[in-house]
KOLTORSE-568014 format. One line per 8 residues: number of its first residue (from 1); their letters; for each residue z negated, x, y negated of C-alpha. Coordinates in nm, 3 decimals. Each point is the difference from the previous one (the first is absolute). Layout:
N
NUM	A	Z X Y ~ ... .
//
This chain:
486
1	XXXXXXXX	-31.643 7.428 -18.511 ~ 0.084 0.305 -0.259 ~ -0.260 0.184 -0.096 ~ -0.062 0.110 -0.368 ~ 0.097 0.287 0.043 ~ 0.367 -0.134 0.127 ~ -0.019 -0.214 -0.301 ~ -0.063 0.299 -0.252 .
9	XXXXXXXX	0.278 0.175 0.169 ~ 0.224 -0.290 -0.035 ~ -0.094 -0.036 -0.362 ~ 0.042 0.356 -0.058 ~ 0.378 0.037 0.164 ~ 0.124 -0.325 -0.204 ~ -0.140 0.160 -0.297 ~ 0.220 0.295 0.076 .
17	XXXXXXXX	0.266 -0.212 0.072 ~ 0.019 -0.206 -0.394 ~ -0.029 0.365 -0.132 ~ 0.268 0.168 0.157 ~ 0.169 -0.352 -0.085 ~ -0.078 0.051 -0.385 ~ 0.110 0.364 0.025 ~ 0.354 -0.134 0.179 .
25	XXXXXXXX	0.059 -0.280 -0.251 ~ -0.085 0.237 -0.294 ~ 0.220 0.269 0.121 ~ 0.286 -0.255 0.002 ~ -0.061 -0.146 -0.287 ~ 0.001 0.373 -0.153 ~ 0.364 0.027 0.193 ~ 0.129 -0.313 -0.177 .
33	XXXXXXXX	-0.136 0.138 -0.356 ~ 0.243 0.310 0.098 ~ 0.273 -0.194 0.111 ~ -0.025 -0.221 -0.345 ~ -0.004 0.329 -0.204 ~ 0.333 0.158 0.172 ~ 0.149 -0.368 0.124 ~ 0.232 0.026 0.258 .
41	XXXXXXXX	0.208 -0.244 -0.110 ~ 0.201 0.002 -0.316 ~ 0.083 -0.353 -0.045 ~ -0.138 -0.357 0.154 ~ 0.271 -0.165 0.185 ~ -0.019 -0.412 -0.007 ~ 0.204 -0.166 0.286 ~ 0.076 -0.396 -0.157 .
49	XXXXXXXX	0.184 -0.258 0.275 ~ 0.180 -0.210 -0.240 ~ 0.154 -0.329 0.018 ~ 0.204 -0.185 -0.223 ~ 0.297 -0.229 -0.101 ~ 0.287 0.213 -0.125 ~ 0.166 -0.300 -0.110 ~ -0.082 0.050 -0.381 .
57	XXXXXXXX	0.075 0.391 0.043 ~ 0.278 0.263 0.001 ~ -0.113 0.150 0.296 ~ -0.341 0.176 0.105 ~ 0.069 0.344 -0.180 ~ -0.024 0.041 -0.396 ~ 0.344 0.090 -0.159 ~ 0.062 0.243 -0.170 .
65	XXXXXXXX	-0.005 -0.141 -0.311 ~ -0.293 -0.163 0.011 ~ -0.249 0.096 -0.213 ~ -0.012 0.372 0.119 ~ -0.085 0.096 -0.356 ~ -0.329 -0.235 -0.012 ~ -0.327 0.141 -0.183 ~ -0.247 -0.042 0.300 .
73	XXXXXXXX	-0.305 -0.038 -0.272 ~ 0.151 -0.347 -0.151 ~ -0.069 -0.223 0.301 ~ 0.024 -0.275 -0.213 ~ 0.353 0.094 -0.170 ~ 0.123 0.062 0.339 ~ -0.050 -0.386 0.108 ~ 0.139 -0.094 -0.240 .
81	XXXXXXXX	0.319 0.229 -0.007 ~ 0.003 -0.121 0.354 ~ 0.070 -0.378 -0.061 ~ 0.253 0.047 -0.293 ~ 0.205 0.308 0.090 ~ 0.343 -0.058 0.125 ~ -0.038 0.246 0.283 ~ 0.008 -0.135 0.342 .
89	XXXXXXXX	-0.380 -0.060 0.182 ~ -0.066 0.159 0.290 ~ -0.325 -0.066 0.216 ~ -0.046 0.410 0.006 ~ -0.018 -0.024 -0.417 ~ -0.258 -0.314 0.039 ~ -0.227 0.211 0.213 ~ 0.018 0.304 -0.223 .
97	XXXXXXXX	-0.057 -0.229 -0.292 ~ -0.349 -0.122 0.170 ~ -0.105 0.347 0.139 ~ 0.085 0.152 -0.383 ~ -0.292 -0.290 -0.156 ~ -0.219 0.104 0.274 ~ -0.009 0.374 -0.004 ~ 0.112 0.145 -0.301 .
105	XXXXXXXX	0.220 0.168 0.191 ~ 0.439 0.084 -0.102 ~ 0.251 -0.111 0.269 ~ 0.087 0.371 0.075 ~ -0.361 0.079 0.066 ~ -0.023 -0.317 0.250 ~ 0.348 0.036 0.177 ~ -0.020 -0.338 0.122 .
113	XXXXXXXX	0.283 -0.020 0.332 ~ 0.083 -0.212 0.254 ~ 0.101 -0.049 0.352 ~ 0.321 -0.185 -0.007 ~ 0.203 -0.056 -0.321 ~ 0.059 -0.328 0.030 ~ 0.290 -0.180 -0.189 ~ 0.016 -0.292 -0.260 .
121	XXXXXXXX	-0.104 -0.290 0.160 ~ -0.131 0.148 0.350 ~ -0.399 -0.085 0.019 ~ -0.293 0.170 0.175 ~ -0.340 -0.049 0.200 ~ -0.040 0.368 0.133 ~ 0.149 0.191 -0.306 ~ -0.182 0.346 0.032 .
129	XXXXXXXX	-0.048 0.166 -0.378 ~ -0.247 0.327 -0.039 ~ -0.110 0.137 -0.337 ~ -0.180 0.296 -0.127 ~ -0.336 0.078 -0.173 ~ -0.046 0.394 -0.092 ~ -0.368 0.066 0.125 ~ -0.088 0.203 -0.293 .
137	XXXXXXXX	0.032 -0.289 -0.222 ~ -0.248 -0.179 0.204 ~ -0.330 0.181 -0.153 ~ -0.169 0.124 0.338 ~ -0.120 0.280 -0.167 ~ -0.172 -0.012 -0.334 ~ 0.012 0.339 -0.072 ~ 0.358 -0.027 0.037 .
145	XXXXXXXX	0.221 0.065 -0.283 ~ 0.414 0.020 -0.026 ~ 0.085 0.255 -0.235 ~ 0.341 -0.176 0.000 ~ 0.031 -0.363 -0.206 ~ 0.040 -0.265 0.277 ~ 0.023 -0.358 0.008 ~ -0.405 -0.214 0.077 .
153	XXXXXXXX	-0.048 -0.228 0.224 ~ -0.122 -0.335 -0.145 ~ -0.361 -0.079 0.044 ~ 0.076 -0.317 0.180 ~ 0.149 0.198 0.317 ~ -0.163 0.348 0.036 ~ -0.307 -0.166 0.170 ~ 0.201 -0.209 0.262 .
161	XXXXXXXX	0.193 0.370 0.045 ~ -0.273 0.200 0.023 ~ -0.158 -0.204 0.262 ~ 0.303 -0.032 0.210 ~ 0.020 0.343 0.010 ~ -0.328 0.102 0.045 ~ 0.085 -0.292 0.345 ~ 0.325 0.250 0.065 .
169	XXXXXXXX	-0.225 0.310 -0.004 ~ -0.246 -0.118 0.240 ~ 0.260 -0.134 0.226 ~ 0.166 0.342 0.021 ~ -0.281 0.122 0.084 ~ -0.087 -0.226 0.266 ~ 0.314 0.000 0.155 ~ 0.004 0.431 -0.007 .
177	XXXXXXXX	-0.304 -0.036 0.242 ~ 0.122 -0.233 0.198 ~ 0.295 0.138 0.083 ~ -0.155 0.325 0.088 ~ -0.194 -0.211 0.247 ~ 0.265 -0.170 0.154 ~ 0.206 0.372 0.011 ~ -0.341 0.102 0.273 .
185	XXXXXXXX	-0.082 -0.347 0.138 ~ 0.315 -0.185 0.119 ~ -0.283 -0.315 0.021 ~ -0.027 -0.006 -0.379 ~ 0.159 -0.284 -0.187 ~ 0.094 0.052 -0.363 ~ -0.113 -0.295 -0.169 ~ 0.020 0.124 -0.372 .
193	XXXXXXXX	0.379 -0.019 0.057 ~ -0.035 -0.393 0.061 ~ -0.193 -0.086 -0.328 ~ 0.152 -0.192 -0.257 ~ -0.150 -0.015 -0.339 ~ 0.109 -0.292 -0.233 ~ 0.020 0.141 -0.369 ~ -0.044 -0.353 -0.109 .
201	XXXXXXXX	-0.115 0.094 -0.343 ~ 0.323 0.194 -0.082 ~ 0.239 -0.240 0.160 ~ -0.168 -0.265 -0.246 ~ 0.014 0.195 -0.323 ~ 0.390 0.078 0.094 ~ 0.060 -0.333 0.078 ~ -0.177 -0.178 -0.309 .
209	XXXXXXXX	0.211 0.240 -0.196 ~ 0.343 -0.103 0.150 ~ 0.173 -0.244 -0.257 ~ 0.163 -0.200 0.347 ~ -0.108 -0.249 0.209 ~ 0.300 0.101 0.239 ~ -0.145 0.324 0.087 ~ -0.289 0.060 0.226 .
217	XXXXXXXX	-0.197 0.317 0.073 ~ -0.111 -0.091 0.385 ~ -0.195 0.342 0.071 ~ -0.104 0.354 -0.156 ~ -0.065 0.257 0.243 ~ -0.009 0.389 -0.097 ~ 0.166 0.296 0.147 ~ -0.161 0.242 0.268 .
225	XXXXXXXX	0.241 0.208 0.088 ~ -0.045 0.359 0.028 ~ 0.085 0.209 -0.308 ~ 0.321 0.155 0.162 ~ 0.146 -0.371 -0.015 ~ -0.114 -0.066 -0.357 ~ 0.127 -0.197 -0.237 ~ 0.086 -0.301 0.221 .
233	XXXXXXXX	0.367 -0.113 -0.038 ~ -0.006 -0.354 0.169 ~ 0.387 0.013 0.042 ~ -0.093 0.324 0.257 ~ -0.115 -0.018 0.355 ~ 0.092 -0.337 0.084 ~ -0.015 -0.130 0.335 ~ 0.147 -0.317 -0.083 .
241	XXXXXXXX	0.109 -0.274 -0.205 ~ 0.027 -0.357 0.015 ~ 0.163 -0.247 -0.188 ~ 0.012 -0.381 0.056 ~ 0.263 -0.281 -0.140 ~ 0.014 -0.346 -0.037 ~ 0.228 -0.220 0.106 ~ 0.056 -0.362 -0.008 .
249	XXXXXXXX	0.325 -0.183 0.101 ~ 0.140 -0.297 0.227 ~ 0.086 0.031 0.339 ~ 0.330 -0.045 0.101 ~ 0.100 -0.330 0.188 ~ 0.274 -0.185 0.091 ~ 0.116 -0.367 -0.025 ~ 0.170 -0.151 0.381 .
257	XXXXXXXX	0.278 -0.159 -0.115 ~ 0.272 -0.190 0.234 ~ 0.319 -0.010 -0.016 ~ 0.103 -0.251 0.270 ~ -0.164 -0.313 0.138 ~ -0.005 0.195 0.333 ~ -0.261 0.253 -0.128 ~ 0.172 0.243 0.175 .
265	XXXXXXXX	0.087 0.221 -0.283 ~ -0.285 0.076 -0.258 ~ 0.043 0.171 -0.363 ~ -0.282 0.194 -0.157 ~ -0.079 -0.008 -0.346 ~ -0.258 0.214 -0.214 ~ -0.294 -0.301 -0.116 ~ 0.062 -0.013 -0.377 .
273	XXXXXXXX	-0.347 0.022 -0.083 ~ 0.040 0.351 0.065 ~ 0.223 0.058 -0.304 ~ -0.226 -0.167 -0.207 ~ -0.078 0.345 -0.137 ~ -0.369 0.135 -0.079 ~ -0.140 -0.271 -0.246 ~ -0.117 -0.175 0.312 .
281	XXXXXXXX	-0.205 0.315 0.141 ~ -0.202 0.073 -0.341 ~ -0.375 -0.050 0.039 ~ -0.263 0.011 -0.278 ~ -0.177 0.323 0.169 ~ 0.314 0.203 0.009 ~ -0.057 0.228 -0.358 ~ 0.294 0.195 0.030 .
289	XXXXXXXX	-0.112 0.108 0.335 ~ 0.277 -0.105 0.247 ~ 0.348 -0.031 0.004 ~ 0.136 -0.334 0.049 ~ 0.347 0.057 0.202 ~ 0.249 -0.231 -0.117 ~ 0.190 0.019 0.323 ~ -0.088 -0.112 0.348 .
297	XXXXXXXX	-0.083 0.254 0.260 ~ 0.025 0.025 0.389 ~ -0.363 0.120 0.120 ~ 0.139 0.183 0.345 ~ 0.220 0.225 -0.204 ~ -0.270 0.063 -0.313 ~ -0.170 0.144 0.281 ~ 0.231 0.158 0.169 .
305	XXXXXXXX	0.130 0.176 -0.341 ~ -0.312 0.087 -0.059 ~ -0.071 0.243 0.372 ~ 0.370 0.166 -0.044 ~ -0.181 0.198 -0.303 ~ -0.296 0.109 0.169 ~ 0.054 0.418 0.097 ~ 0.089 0.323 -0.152 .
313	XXXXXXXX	0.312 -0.106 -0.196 ~ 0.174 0.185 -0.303 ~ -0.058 -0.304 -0.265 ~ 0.264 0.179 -0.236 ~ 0.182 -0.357 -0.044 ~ -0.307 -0.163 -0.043 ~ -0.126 0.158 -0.310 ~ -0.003 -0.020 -0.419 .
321	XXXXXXXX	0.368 0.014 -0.072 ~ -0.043 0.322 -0.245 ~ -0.157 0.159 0.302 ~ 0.268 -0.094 0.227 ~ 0.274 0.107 -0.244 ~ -0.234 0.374 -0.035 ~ -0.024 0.031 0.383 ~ 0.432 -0.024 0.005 .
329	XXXXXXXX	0.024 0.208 -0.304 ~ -0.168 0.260 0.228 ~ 0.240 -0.050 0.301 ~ 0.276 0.035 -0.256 ~ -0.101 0.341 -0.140 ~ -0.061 0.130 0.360 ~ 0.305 -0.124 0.148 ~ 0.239 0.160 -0.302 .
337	XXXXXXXX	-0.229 0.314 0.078 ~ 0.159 0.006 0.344 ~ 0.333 -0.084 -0.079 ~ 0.023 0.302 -0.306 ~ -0.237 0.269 0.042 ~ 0.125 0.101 0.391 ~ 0.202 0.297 -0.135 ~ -0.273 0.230 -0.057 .
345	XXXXXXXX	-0.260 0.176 0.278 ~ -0.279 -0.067 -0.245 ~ 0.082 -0.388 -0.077 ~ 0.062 -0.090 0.375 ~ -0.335 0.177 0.097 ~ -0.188 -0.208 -0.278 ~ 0.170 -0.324 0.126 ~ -0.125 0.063 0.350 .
353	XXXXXXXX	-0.363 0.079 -0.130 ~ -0.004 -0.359 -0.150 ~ 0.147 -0.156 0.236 ~ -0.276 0.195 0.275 ~ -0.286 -0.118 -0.292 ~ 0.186 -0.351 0.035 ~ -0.050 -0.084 0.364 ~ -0.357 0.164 -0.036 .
361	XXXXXXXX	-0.126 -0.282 -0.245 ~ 0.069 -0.402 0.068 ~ 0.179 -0.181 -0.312 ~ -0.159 -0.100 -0.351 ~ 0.020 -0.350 0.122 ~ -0.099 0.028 0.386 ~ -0.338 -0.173 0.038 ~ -0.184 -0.152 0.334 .
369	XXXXXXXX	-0.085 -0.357 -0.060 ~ -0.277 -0.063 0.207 ~ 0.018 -0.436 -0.016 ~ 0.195 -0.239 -0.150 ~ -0.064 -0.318 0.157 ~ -0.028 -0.379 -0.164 ~ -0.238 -0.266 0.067 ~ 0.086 -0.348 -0.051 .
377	XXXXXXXX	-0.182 -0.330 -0.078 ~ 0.105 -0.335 -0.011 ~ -0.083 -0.236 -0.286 ~ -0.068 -0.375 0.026 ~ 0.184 -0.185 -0.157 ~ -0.117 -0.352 -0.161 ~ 0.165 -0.188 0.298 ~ -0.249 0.185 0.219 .
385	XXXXXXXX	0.054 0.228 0.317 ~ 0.231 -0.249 0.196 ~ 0.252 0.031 -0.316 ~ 0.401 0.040 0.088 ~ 0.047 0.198 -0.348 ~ 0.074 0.367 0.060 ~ -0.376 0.162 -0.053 ~ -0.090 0.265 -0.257 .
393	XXXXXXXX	-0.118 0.317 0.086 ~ -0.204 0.219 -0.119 ~ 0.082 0.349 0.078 ~ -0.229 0.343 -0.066 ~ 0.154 0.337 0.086 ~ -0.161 0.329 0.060 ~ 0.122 0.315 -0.046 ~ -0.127 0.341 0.063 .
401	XXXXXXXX	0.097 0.321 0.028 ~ -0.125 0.359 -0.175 ~ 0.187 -0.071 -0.327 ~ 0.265 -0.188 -0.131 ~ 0.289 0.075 -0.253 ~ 0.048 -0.205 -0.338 ~ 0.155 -0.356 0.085 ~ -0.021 0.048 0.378 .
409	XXXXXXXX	-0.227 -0.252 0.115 ~ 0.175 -0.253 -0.200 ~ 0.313 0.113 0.114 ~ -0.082 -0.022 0.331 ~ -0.152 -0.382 -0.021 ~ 0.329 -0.100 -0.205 ~ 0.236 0.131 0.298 ~ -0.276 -0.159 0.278 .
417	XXXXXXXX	0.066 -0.346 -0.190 ~ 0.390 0.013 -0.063 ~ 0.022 0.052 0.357 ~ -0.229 -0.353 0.068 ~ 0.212 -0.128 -0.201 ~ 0.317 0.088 0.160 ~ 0.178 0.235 -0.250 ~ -0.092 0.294 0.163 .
425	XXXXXXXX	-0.003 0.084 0.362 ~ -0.224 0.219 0.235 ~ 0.272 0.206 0.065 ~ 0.000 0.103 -0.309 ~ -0.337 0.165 -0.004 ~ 0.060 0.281 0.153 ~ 0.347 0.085 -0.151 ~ -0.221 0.003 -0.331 .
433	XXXXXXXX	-0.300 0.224 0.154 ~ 0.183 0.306 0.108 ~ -0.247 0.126 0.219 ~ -0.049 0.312 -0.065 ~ 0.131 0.249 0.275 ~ 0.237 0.306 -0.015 ~ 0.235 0.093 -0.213 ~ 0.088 -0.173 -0.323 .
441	XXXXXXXX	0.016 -0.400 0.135 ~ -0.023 -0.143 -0.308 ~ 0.357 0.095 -0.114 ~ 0.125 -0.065 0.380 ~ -0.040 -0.405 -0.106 ~ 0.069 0.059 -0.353 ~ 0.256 -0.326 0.031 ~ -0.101 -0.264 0.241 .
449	XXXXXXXX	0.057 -0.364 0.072 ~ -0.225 -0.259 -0.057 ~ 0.029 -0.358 0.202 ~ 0.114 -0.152 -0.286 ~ 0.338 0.157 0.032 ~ -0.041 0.237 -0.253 ~ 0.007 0.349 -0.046 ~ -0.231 0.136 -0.208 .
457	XXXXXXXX	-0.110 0.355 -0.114 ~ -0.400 0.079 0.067 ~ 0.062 0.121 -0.349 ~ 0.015 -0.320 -0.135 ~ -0.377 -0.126 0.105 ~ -0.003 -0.276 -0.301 ~ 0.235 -0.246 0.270 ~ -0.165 0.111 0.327 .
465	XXXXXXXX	-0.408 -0.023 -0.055 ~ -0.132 -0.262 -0.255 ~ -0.364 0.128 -0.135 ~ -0.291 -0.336 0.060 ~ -0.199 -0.104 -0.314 ~ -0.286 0.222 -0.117 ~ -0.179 -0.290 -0.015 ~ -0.148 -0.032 0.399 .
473	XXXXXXXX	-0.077 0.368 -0.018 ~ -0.323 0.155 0.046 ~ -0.154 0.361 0.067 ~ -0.223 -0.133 0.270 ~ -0.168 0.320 0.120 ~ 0.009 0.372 -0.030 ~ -0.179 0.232 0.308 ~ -0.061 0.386 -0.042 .
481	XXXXXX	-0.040 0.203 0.256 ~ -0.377 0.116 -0.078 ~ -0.220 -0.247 -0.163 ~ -0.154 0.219 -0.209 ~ -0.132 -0.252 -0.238 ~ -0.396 -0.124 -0.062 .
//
């Protein structure tokens, strides 16, 4: 058994202990005084996932002439400008419109952005937007005082802002010691770096502001990068991004039909339920959300359409048209540079430096699409499994890759389905993707032709690739390459 004096020695060294405690936890809490009286960081950076129906929208990004002029102290003049102004709606201007009524705060001074500028009609469910809240507006220092005339924060936000960044201070903190211990112990496990904090409170008071029901803020999370990184772009440092479409159509089939009493000669014939067109494929739960093909496809080459895309390909043909028709503008004015400036020393060593820079950088358009694949589900019909009508399908493609021009992924599904539904073939797929490789190939095949029997110029792309619906779009996912958000 301890003796007293063991026990008074115990007593003394945990008193010792709690005071050198005390001393530590005052001595940080006089380092986070300092830090709030020269912050480190200039402005608060909110991370949103968004998801929504663009069905009712022109696009996710606000136009430009839609209410950039708007007095950000009339919240209430501004709903209602909203809902009778000619100007197309954009989800970008609805979100402004409910972080204005919340903070106070102009749209240049938030610089709402997004990941992906989706198009009218495309949807989301992993839409990435970040906005901005200057620090010094937030009131962590009374004593503070801007000689210049800002904008105020209302008082219904600069308590849920000062807490979440008084959580964003401490977690910097935090995760500044810890990785100093994992830099000496290799046994040390960062576990700051997995904590998620749910700023319920400010995802509510956005979302009871939003004048939608078809827009839904799914998340806030806030910004830790370092300050060399600051502000956050979320169209920057993407890993990848993922979009999904919808698909629904009838599955080709064929009716036996004889010719002879012998049976020895059979003639196939497409079942005419499968030109019964896509009034037969709508279902109640659809919203706008899928795009009912009015054609019937083959499965085997759906698929197979889809895998001839998957690589490093130049996409040049696969693009907007007005980007298409800039990218040949540019071969244009390079090729006449060839052809008229070779009688001078100077011009001819300025063509070879661009052509050098040329081969040193891949084209605009040349992008590595990591997966495109298609998976398909049958639908029962009323007969029930054992049914001889042709089945309907229910397709869902995924595509990802780092980044994706304007119209591509819709271009891409369009061309996929025209060749299911024999229009197209897969020889024509790479004819269209000009792989990119040496030398200028994409004038090599300026005039190719097609299995139809025709010969057609890449140039005109309007009766070689149709463009899918927006409608079975969606921005499924976007993946940085830090996760620097708490």
């Amino acid at each position: 058994m301890a003796s007293e004096n063991d026990i008074g020695n115990a007593t003394a060294i945990a008193a010792a202990a709690s005071a050198i405690a005390t001393m530590s936890s005052a001595s940080s809490k006089d380092d986070a005084s300092t830090t709030h009286n020269n912050p480190p960081l200039a402005v608060l950076t909110f991370v949103l996932t968004v998801e929504y129906n663009g069905y009712q929208y022109a696009g996710f990004q606000r136009q430009t002439a839609t209410f950039t002029s708007q007095n950000h102290n009339s919240s209430k003049r501004s709903r209602k400008s909203s809902s009778t102004s000619s100007h197309p709606i954009t989800v970008q201007h609805q979100i402004e419109t409910a972080l204005q009524q919340w903070t106070n705060l102009s749209i240049a001074t938030l610089r709402v952005r997004g990941a992906g500028r989706t198009d009218k009609g495309v949807h989301a469910s992993g839409q990435v937007v970040a906005f901005d809240v200057p620090v010094r507006l937030m009131k962590l220092n009374p004593d503070y005082h801007d000689n210049e005339e800002a904008e105020e924060l209302s008082e219904q936000c600069i308590q849920h802002l000062q807490e979440a960044y008084h959580v964003l201070d401490r977690y910097l903190q935090l995760s500044d010691k810890n990785s100093y211990c994992c830099s000496t112990h290799a046994h040390c496990n960062n576990a700051t770096r997995r904590t998620v904090v749910d700023q319920w409170q400010i995802r509510r008071s956005i979302t009871t502001r939003l004048s939608c029901s078809d827009i839904v803020i799914r998340s806030v999370r806030m910004y830790t990068g370092c300050s060399t990184t600051r502000p956050f772009e979320p169209r920057r440092r993407i890993m990848s991004k993922t979009y999904v479409y919808r698909l629904r159509f009838r599955r080709l089939a064929h009716l036996h039909l004889n010719t002879n009493n012998d049976d020895q000669h059979e003639k196939q014939a497409i079942h005419p339920l499968c030109h019964a067109g896509p009034h037969l494929l709508r279902r109640i739960h659809d919203h706008n959300t899928v795009w009912l093909c009015p054609w019937p496809l083959d499965s085997a080459l759906l698929r197979s359409a889809c895998a001839a895309f998957v690589g490093r390909h130049d996409f040049v043909n696969f693009v907007h048209k007005d980007e298409r028709k800039a990218a040949m503008n540019d071969e244009d004015v390079d090729e006449d540079i060839k052809e008229t400036n070779l009688t001078r020393d100077d011009d001819i060593r300025d063509v070879v430096r661009d052509m050098e820079k040329r081969k040193q950088y891949p084209p605009p358009h040349e992008i590595d699409l990591f997966e495109f694949n298609v998976v398909e589900s049958d639908e029962g019909e009323e007969e029930g499994e054992n049914s001889m009508l042709p089945p309907i399908v229910n397709a869902t493609f995924t595509l990802s890759a780092k980044g994706f021009h304007r119209s591509m992924v819709r271009n891409l599904i369009g061309f996929a389905v025209d060749v299911a539904r024999g229009i197209r073939s897969l020889e024509d797929i790479p004819i269209l993707l000009l792989k990119s490789g040496g030398g200028n190939s994409r004038t090599t095949a300026n005039n190719v032709t097609f299995d139809d029997g025709k010969s057609n110029s890449l140039a005109n792309y309007s009766g070689i690739v149709n463009s899918a619906p927006a409608c079975g779009l969606c921005l499924a996912k976007v993946k940085y390459e830090h996760d620097d958000f708490l």
